[in-house]
VODREN-62066 format. One line per field, with one value per residue (C-alpha): residue in one letter; x, y, z; residue number from 1. Coordinates in Angstrom, 3 decimals, padded with zeros to 6 digits. Layout:
N
r c(A, ...) .
east c(X, ...) .
north c(Y, ...) .
up c(Z, ...) .
k c(NUM, ...) .
// end
This chain:
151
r c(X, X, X, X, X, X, X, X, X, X, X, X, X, X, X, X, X, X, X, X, X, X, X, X, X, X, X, X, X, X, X, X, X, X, X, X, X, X, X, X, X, X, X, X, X, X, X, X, X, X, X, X, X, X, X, X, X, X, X, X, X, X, X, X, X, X, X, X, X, X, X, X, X, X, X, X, X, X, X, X, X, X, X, X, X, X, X, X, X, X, X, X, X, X, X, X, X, X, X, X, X, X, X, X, X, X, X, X, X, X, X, X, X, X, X, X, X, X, X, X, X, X, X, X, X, X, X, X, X, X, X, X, X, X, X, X, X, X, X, X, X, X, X, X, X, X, X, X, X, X, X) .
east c(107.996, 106.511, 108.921, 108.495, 109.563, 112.392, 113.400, 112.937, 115.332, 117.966, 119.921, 120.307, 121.983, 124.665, 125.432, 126.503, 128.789, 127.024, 127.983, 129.052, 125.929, 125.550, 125.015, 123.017, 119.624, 119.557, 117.395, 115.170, 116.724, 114.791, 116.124, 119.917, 118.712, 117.662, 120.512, 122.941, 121.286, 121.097, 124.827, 125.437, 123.569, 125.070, 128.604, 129.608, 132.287, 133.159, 129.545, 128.628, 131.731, 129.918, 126.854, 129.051, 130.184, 134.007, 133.039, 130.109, 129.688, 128.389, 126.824, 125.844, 124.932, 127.183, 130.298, 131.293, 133.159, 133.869, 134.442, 134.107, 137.596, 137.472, 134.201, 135.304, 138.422, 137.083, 133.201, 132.437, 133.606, 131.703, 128.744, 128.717, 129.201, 126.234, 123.901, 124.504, 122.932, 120.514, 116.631, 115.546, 111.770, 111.002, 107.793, 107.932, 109.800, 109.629, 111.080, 111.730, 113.547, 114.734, 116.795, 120.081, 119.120, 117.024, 116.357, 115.401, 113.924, 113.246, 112.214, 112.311, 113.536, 116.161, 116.087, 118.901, 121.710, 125.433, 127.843, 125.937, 123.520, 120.173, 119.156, 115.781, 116.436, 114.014, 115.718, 115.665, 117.561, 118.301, 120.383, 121.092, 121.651, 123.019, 122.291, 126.161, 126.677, 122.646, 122.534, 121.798, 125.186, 124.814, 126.219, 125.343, 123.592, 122.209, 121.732, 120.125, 118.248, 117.203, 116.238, 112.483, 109.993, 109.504, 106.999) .
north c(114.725, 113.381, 112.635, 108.663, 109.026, 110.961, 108.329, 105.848, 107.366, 108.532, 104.924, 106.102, 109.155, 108.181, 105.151, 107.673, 109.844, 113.286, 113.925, 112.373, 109.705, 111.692, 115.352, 113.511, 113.168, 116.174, 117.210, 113.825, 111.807, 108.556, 108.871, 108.794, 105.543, 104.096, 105.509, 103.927, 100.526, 100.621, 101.788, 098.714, 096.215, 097.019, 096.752, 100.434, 101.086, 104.559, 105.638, 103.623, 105.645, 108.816, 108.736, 107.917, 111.350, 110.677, 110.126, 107.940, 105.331, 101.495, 099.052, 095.923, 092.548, 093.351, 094.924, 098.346, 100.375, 103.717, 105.459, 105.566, 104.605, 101.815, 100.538, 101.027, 098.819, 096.056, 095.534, 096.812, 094.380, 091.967, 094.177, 094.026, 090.530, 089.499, 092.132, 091.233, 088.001, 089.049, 090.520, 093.441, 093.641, 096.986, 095.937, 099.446, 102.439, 105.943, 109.403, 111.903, 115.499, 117.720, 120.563, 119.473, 115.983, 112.982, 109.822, 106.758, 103.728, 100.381, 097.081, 094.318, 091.210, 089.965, 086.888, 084.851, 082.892, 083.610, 081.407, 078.498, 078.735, 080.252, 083.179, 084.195, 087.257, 089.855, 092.783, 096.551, 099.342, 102.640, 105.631, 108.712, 111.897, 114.914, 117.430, 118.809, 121.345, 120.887, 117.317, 114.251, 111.872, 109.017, 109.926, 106.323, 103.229, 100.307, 096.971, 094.257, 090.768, 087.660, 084.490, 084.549, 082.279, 078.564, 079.533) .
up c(-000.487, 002.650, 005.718, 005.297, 001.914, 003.028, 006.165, 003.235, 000.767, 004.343, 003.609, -000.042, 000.707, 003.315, 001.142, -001.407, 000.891, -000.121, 003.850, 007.559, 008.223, 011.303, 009.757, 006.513, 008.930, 010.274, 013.633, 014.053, 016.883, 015.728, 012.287, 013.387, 015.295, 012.150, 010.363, 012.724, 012.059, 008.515, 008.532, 010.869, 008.926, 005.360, 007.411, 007.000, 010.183, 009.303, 009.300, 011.878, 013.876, 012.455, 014.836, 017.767, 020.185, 021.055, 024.345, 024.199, 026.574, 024.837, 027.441, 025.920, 028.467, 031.445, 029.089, 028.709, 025.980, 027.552, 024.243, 020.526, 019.945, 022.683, 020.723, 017.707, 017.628, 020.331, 019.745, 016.577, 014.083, 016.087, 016.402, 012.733, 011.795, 013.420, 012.445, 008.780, 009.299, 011.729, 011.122, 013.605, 013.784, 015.896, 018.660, 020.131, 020.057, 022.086, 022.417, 023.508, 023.377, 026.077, 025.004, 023.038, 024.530, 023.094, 024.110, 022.096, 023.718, 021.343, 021.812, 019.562, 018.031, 016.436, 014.133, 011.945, 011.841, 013.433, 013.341, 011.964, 015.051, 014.924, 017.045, 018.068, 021.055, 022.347, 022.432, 024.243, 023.291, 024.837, 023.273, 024.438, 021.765, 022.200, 019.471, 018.243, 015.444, 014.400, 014.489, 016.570, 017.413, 019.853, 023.102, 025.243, 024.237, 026.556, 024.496, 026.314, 025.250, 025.979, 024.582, 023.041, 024.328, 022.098, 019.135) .
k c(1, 2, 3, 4, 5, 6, 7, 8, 9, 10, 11, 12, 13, 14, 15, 16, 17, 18, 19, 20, 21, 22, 23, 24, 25, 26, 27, 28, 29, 30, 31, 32, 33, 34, 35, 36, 37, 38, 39, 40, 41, 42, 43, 44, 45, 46, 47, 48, 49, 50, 51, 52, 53, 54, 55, 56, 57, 58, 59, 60, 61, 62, 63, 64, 65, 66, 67, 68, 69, 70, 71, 72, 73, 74, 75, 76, 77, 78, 79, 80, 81, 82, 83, 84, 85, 86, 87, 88, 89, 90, 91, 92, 93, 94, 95, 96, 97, 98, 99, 100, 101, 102, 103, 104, 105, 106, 107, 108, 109, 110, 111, 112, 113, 114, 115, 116, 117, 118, 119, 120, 121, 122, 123, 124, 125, 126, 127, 128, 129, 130, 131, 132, 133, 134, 135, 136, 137, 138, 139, 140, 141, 142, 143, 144, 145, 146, 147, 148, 149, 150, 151) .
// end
């Protein structure tokens, strides 16, 4: 089996609980991104909480949660409500590993509806991994955007 068909079937897997989201894709750094996301999107907070070190730090437009429980109980259930009606489209996306360190930098854009208005935002993301008992968990992420330009 190739390794997109593998990414591909990575959503299929944690959805079934064989394992922690975080330890289910292994030592690609990208793939816990996307894992994170998918787990975010299909409104899973416990695996979402997975990828996230106890100590990771959340910046997101001028806020700051300055740890996974802090996150957790004040930003995620928000986090998730509007990624469920929201479409990520991924523009660009590098990386890059150093040691027991990775970094993932994305940009993008978001499309959909929240709250009954519609919402069109370029986005950039930056998160910062730290490889823990073989695997990749989130140790900071940086979430910016900003309105995209009139179509």
């Amino acid at each position: 089996m190739d390794r997109r068909s593998l990414l591909a079937l990575s959503p299929l897997v944690l959805a079934a609980g064989s394992a922690p989201a975080w330890a289910a894709t292994g030592a690609d750094a990208v793939s816990t991104v996307e894992a994170f996301h998918a787990a975010m999107g299909r409104g899973d907070a416990a695996a979402v909480a997975d990828f996230l070190l106890e100590d990771a730090v959340i910046y997101e437009q001028g806020g700051a949660e300055s740890s996974k429980a802090e996150y957790v109980q004040a930003h995620l259930p928000g986090d998730i409500a509007y990624s469920q009606g929201m479409t990520d489209t991924v523009t660009d996306r590098r990386s890059s590993v150093q040691g027991g360190v990775s970094w993932v930098l994305t940009q993008g854009r978001t499309t959909g509806t929240y709250e009954g208005k519609k919402v069109d935002r370029l986005t950039t993301e930056t998160m910062v991994l730290k490889k823990t008992k073989g695997a990749w968990r989130i140790a900071h992420i940086y979430w910016s955007s900003r309105a995209a330009p009139p179509s």
